[in-house]
Backbone as CSV, one residue per row, in Angstrom:
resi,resn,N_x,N_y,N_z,CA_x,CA_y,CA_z,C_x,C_y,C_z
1,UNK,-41.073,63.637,-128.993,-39.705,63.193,-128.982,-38.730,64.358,-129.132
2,UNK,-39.128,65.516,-130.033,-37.856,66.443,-130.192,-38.038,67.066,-128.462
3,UNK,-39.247,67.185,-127.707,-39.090,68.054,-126.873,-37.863,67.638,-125.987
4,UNK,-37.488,66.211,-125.614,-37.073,65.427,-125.197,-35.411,65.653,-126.195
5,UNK,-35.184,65.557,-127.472,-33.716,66.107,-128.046,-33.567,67.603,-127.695
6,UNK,-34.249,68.181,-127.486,-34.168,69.456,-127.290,-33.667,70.054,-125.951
7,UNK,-33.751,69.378,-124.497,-33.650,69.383,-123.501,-32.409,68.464,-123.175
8,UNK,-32.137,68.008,-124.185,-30.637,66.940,-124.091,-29.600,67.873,-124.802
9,UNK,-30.250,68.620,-125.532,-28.963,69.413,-126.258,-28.573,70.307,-125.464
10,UNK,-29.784,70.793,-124.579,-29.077,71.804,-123.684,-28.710,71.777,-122.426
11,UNK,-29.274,70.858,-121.832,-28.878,70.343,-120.370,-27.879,69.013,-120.332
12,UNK,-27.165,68.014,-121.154,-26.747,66.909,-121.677,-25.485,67.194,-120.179
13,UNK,-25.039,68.098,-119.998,-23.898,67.827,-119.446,-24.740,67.694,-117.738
14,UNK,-25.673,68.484,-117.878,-25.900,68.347,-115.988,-26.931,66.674,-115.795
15,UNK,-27.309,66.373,-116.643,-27.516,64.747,-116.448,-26.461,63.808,-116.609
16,UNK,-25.567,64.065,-117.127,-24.419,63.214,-116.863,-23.933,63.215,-115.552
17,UNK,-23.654,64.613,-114.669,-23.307,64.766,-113.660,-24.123,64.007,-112.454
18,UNK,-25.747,64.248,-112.913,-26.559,63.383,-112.007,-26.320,62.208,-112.208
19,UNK,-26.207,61.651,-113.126,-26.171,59.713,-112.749,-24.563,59.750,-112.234
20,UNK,-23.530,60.345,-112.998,-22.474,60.014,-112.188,-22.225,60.452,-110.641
21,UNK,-23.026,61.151,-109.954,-23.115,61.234,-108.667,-24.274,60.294,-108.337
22,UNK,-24.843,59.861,-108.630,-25.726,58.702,-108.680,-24.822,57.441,-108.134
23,UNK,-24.339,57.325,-109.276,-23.709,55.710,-109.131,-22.321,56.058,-107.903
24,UNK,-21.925,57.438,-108.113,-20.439,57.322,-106.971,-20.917,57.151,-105.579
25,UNK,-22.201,57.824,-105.590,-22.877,57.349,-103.689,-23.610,56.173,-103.536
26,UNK,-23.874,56.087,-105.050,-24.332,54.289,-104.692,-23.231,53.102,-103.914
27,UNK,-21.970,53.673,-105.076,-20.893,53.170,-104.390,-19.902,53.097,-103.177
28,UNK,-19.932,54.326,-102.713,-18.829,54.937,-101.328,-19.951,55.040,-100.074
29,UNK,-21.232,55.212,-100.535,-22.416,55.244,-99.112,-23.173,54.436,-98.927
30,UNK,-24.022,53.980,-100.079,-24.782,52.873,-99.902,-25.754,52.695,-100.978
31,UNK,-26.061,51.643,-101.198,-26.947,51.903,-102.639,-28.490,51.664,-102.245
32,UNK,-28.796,52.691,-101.344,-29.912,53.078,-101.490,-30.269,53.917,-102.591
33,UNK,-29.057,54.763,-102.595,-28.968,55.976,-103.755,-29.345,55.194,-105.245
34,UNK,-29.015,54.287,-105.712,-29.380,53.458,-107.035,-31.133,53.579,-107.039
35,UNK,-32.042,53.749,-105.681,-33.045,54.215,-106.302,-33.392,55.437,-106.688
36,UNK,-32.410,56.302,-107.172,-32.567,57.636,-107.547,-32.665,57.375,-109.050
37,UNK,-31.757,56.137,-109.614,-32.263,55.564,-110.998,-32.990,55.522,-111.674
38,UNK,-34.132,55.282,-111.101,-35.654,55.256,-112.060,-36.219,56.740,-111.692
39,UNK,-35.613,57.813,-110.932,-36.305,58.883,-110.815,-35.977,59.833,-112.020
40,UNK,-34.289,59.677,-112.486,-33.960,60.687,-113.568,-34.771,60.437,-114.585
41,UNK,-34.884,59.459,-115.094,-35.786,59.390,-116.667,-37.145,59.651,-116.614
42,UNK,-37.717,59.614,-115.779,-39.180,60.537,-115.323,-39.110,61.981,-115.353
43,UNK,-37.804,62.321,-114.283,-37.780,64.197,-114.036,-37.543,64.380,-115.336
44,UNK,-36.844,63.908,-116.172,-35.863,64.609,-118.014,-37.295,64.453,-118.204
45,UNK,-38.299,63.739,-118.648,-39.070,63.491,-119.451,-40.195,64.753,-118.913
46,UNK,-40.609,64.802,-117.943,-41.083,65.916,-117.356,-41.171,67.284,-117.654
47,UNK,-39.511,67.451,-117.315,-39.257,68.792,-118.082,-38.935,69.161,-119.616
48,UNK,-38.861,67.968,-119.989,-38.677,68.133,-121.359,-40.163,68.185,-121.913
49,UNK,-41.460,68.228,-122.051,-42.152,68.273,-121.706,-43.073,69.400,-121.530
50,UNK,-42.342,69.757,-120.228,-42.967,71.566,-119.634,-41.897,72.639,-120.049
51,UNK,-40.861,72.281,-120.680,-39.900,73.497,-121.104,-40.109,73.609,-122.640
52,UNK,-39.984,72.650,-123.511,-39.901,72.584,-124.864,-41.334,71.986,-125.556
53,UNK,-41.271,73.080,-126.545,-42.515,72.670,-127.810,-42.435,70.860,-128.302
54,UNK,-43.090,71.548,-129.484,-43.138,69.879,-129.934,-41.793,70.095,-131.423
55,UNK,-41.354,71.542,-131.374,-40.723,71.258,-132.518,-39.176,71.457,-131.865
56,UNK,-39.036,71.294,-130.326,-37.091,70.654,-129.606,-37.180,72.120,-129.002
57,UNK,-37.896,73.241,-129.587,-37.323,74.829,-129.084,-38.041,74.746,-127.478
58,UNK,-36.973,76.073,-127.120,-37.668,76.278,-125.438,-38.378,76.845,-125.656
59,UNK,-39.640,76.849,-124.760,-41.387,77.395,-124.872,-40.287,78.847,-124.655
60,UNK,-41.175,79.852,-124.962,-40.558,81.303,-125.103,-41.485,81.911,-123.625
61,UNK,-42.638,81.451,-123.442,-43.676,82.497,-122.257,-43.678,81.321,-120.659
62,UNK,-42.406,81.345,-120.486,-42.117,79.984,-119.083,-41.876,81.469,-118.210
63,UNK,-41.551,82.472,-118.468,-42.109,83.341,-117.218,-43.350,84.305,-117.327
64,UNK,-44.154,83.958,-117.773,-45.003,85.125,-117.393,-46.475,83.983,-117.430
């Protein structure tokens, strides 16, 4: 769970941006885009996950 607070503390603003471009092309193009819905909470969980420990910090050796 922290890996998951940990990846919200630092990315929080560019997932907001994704669902709200989410829902604005659901709205003005077509809501096919609304199935992009069930994809964000999979990708966050993902990388939260492969970026962060179990104690919220970013893994320190993600390049080498």
């Amino acid at each position: 769970m922290k890996q998951m607070l940990g990846l919200w503390r630092d990315t929080w603003w560019l997932w907001t941006v994704f669902l709200a471009m989410t829902v604005v092309f659901a709205l003005f193009v077509g809501s096919f885009f609304l199935l992009l819905l069930p994809c964000l909470p999979v990708t966050f969980i993902y990388f939260a996950f492969n970026r962060y420990d179990s104690d919220g910090n970013e893994k320190a050796d993600l390049g080498s």
